[in-house]
Backbone bond lengths (Angstrom), bond angles and torsions (degrees), N, CA, C in turn:
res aa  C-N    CA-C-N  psi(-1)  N-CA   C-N-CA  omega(-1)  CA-C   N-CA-C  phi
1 X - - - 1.443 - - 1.516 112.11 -
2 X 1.468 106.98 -36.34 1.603 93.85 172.83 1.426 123.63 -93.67
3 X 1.769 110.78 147.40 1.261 107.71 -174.67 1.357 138.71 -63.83
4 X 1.651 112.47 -30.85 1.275 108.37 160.22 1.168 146.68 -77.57
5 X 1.824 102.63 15.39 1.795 109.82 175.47 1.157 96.04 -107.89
6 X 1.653 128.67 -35.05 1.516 124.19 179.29 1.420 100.99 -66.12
7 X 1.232 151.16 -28.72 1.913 164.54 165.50 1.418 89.52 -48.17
8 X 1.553 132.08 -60.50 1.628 120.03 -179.25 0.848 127.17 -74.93
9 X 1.488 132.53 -13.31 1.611 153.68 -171.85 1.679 80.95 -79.19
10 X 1.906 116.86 -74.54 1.045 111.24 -160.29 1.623 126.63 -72.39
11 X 1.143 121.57 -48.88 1.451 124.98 158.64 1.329 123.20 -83.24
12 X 1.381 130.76 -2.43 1.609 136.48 147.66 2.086 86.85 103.66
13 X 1.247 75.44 161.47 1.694 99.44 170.18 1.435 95.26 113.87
14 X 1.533 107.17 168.98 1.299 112.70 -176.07 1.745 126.13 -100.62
15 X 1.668 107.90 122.20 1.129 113.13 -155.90 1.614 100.41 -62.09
16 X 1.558 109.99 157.80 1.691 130.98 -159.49 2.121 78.47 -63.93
17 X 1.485 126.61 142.78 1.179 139.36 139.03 1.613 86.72 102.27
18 X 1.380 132.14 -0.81 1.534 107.20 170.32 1.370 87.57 -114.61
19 X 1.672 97.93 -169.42 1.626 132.11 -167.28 1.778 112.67 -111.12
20 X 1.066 104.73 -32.63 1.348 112.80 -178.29 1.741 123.94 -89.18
21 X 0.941 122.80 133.55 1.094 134.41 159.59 1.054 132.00 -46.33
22 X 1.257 131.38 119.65 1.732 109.79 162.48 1.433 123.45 -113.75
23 X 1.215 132.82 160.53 1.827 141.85 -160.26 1.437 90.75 -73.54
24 X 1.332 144.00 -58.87 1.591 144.34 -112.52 1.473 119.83 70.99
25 X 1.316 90.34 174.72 1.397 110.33 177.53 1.642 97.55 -95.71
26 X 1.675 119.33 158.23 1.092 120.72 171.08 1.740 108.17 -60.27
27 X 1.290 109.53 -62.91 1.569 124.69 168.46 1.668 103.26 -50.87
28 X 1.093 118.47 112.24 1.766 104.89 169.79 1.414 100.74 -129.97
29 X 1.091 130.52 72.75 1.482 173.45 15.99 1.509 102.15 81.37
30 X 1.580 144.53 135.76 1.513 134.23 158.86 1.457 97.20 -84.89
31 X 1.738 122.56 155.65 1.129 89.28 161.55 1.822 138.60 -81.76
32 X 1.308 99.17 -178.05 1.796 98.03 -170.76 1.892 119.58 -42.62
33 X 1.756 88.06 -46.61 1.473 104.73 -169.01 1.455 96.44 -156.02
34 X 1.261 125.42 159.97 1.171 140.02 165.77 1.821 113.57 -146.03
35 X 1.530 91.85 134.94 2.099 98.77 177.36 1.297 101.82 -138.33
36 X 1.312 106.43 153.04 1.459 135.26 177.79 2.045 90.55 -71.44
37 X 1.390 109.24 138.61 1.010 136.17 -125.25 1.985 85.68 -159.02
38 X 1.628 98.23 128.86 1.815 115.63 165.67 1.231 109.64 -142.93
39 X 1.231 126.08 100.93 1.788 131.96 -165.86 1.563 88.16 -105.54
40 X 1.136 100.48 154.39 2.015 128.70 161.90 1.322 85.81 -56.47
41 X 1.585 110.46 132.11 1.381 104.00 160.46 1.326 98.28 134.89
42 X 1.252 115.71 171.38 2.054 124.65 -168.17 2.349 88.24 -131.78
43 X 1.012 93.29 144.82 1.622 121.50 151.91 1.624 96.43 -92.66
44 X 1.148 104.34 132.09 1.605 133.20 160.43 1.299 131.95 -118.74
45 X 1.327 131.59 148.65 1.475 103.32 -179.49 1.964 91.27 -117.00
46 X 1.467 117.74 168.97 1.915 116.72 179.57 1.127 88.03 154.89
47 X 1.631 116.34 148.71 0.975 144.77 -157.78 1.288 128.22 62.76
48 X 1.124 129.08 152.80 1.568 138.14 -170.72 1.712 117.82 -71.27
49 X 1.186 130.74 90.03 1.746 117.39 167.38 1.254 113.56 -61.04
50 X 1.145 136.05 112.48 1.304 143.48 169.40 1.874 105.10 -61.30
51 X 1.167 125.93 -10.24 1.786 133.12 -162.46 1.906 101.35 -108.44
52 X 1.563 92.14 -38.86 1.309 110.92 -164.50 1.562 125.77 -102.59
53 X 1.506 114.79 -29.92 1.546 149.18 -166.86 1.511 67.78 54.67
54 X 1.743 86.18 172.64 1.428 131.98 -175.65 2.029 99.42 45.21
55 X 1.524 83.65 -178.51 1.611 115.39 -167.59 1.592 98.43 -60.94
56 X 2.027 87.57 122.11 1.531 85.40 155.80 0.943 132.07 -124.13
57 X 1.239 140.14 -174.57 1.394 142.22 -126.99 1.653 108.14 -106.57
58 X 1.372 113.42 135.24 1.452 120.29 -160.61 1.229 97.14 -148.72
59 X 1.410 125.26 149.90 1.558 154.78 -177.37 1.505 113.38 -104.69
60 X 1.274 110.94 101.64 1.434 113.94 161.89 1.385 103.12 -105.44
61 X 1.888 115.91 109.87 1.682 101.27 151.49 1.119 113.27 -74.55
62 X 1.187 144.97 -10.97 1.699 131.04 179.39 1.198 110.66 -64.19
63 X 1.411 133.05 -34.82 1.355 148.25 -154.35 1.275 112.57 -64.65
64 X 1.584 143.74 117.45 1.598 113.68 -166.46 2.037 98.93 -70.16
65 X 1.445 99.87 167.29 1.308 105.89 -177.79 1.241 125.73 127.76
66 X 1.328 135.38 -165.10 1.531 126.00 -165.15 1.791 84.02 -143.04
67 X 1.495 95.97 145.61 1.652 113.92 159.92 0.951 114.50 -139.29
68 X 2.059 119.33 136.01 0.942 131.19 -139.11 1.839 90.07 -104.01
69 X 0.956 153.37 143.61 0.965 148.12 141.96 1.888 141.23 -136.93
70 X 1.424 118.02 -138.72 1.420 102.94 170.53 1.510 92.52 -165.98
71 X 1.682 112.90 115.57 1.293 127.08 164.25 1.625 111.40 -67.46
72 X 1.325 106.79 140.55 1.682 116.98 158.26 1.083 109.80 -132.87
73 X 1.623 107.68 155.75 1.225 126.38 -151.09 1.737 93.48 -103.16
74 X 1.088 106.89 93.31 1.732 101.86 179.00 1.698 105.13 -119.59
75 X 1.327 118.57 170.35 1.291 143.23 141.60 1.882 115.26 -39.84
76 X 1.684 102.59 143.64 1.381 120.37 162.76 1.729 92.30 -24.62
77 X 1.807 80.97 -86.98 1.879 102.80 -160.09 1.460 114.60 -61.42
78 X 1.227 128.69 -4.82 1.547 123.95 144.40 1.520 139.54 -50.80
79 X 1.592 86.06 -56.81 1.653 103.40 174.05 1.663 110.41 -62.02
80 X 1.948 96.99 -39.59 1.577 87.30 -177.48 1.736 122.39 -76.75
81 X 1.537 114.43 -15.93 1.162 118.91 149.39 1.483 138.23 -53.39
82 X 1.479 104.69 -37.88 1.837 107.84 175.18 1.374 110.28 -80.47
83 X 1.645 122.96 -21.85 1.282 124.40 -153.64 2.114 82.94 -76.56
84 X 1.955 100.54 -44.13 1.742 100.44 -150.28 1.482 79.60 -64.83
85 X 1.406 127.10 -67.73 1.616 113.66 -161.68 1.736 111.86 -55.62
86 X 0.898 134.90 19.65 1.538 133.53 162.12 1.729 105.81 -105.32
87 X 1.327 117.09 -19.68 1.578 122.47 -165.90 1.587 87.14 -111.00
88 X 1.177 126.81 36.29 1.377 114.06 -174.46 1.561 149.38 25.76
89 X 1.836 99.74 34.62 1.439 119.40 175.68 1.485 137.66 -99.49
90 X 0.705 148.51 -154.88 1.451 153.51 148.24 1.724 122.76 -70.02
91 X 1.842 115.02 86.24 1.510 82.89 -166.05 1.956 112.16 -70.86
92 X 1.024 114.17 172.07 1.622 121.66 -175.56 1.449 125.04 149.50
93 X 1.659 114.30 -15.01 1.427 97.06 168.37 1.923 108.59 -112.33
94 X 1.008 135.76 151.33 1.687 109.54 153.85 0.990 119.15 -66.48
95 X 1.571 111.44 -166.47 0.911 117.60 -129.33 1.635 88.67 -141.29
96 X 1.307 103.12 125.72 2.142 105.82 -178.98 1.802 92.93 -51.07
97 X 1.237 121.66 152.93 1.406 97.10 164.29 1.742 98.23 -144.10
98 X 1.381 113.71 23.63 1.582 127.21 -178.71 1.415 114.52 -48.80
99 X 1.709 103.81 -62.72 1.749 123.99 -171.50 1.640 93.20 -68.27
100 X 1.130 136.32 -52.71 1.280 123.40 -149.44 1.561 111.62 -82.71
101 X 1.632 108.52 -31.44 1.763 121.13 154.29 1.654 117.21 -59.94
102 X 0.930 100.49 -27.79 1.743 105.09 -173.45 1.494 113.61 -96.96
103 X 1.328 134.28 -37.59 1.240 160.40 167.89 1.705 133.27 -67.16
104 X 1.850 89.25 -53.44 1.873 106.87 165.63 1.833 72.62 98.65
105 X 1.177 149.48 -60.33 1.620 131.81 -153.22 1.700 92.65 -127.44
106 X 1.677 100.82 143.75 1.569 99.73 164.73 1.623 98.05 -139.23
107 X 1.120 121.95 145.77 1.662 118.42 165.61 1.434 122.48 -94.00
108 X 1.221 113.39 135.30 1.530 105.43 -153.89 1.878 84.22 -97.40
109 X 1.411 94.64 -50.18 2.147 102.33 -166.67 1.826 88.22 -153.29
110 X 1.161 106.60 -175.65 1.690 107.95 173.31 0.836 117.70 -93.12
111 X 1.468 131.64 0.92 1.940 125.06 -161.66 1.707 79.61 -79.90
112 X 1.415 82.82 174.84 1.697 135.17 -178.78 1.500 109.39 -10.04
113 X 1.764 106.23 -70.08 1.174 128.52 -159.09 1.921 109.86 -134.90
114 X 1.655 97.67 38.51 1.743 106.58 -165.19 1.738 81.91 -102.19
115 X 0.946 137.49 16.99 1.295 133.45 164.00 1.647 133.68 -92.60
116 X 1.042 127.55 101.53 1.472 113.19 -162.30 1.871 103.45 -101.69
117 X 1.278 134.00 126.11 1.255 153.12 159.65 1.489 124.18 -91.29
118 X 1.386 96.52 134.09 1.803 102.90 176.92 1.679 103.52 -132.60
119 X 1.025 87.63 86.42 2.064 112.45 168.50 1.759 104.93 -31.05
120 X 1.202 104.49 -49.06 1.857 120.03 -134.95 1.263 111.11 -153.80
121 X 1.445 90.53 -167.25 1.765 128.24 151.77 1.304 137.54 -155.62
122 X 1.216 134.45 107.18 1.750 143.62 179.55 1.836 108.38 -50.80
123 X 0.939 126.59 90.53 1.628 96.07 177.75 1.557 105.29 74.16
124 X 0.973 135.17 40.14 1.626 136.93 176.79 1.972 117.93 52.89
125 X 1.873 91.35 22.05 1.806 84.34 -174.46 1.552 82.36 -114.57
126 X 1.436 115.65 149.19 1.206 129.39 170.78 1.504 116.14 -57.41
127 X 1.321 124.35 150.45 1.062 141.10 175.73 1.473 123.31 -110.09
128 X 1.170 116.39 98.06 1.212 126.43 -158.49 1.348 118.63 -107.02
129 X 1.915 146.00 122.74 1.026 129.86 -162.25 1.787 98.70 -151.32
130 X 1.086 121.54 173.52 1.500 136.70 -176.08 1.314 116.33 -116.58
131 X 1.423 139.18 126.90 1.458 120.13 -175.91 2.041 95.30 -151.28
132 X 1.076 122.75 -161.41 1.288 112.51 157.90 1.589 123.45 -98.00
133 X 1.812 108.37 176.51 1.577 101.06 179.51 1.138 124.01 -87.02
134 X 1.403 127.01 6.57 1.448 136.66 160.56 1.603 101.52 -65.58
135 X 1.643 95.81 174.55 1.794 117.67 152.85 1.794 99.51 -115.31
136 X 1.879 77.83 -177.77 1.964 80.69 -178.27 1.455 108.02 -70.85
137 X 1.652 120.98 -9.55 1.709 111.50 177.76 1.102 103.17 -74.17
138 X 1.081 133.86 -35.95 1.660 133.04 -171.13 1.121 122.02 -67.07
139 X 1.383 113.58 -16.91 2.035 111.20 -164.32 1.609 91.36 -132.89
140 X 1.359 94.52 149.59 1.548 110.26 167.78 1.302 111.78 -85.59
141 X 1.374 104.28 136.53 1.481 128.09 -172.92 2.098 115.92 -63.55
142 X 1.025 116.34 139.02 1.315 123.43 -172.02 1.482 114.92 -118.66
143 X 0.820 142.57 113.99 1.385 132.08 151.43 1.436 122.15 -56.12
144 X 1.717 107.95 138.44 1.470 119.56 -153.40 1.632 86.11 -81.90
145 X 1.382 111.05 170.30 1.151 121.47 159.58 1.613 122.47 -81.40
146 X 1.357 125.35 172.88 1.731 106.52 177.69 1.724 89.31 -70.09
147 X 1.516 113.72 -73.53 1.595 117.50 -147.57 1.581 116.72 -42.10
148 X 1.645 113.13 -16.79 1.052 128.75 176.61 1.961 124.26 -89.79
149 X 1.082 94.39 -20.60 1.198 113.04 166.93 1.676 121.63 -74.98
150 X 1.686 92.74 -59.71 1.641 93.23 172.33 1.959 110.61 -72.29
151 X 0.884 113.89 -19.12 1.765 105.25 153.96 0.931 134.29 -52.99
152 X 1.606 96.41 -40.65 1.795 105.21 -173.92 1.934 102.88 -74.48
153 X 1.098 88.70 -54.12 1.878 99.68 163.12 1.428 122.88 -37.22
154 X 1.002 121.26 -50.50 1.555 125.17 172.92 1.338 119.95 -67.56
155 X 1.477 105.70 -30.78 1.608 101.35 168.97 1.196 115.96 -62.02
156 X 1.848 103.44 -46.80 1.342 108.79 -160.57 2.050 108.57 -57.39
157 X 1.569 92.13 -60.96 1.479 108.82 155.27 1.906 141.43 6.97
158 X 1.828 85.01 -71.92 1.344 120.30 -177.47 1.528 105.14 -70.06
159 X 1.351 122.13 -34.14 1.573 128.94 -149.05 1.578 104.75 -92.33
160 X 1.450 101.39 -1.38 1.685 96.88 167.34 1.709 109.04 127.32
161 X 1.420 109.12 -98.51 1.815 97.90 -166.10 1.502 115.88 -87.43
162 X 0.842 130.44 15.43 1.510 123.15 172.78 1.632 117.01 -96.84
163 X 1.180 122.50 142.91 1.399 126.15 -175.32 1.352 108.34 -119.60
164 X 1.304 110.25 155.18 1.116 122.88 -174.28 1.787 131.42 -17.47
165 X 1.802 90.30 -68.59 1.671 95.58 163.94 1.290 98.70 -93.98
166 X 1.003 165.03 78.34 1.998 157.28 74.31 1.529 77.19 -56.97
167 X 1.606 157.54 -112.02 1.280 163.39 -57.97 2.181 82.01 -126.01
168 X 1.002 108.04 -35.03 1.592 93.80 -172.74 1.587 108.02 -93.94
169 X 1.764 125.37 -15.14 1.193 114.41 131.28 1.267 145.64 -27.42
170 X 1.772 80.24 -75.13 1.793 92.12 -176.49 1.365 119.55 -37.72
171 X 1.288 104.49 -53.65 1.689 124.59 -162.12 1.437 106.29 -77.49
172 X 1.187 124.94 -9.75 1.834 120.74 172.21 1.560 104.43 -100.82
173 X 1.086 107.78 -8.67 1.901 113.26 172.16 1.596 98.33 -75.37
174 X 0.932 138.32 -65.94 1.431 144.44 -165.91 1.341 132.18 -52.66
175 X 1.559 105.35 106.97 1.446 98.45 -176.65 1.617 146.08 2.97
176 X 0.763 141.77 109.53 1.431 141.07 -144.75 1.551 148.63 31.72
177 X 1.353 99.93 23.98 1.364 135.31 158.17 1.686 94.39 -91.86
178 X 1.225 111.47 -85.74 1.508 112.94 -176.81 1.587 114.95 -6.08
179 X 1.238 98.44 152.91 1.591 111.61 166.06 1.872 101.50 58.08
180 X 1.360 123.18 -7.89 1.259 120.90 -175.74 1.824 108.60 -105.24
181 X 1.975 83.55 -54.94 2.076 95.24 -168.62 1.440 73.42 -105.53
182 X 1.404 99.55 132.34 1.654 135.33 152.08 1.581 116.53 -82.04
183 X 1.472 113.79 127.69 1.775 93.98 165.59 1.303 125.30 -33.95
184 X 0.891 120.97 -64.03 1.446 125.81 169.25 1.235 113.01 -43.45
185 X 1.462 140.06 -54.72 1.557 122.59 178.46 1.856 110.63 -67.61
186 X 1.592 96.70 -36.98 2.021 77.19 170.87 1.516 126.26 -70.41
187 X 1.023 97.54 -22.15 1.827 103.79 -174.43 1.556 87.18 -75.57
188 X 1.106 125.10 -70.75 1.972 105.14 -172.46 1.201 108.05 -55.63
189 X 1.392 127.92 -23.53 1.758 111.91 166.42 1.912 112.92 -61.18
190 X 1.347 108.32 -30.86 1.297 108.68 -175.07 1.479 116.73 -74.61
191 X 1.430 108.35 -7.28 1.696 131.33 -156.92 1.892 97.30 -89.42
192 X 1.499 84.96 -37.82 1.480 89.19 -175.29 1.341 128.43 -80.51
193 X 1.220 110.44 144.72 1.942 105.28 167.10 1.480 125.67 -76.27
């Protein structure tokens, strides 16, 4: 959701608050347009970030609920570039994208984010996203980290209509945030520099 980690995904370098590097996209292109985005479906947080500590953030559309997010308007071989450098590969080939347009889910491998999902459509172009091959029944719940939280916030933030407390709501509703981040403790995380 935020622009300057999708900017290192796409033209490479390492986004502001991680450790890792990324290659680029072949295309390093911004995208066309980007909108704030509400799919069927819950944000969760589970599993360990080794970049981030604590639970990160995963997409169940099965899940009842709303997810807040931010579409961009990219290329085939973009998406199939951000998807390989998020699955820890080589980006450079695309990406089939038949089963997962025709279907709504395709499995690429089992890691993390080898799952590709299509919610929708913006304007009649598919909406295409990465999440894991579990649901939220399947995985144990994680608590987010702060620095990862207020990231996720700033995207949400940056992308247009949500304000501060709508975004420090949202984000204490969601599976393993809950019962941990209080509105009130994310909004003073958002307070801070």
């Amino acid at each position: 959701m935020h622009m300057d980690r999708l900017a290192a995904y796409i033209a490479g370098g390492t986004p502001p608050g991680a450790t890792h590097a990324h290659p680029g996209c072949r295309d390093r292109r911004a995208p066309e347009r980007s909108v704030p985005v509400e799919l069927d479906g819950r944000l969760y947080f589970a599993t360990e970030s080794l970049v981030w500590t604590g639970g990160r953030g995963y997409y169940d559309p099965t899940a009842p609920g709303r997810l807040r997010g931010r579409a961009h308007l990219v290329t085939t071989g973009q998406l199939s570039d951000i998807a390989a450098q998020e699955m820890a590969r080589a980006p450079g080939a695309d990406l089939d994208l038949t089963t997962v347009l025709r279907d709504g889910r395709q499995a690429l491998g089992p890691g993390r984010y080898e799952t590709l999902v299509c919610p929708g459509t913006i304007d009649s172009i598919p909406v295409v996203t990465f999440t894991a091959p579990w649901t939220l029944r399947d995985v144990e719940l994680r608590t987010p980290a702060a620095a990862y939280l207020r990231h996720l916030a700033a995207g949400l933030l940056d992308s247009g209509p949500w304000t501060r407390e709508d975004t420090a709501e949202y984000l204490s509703t969601c599976p393993g945030a809950a019962g941990t981040w209080t509105p009130d403790r994310i909004h003073a995380l958002l307070a801070t520099p």
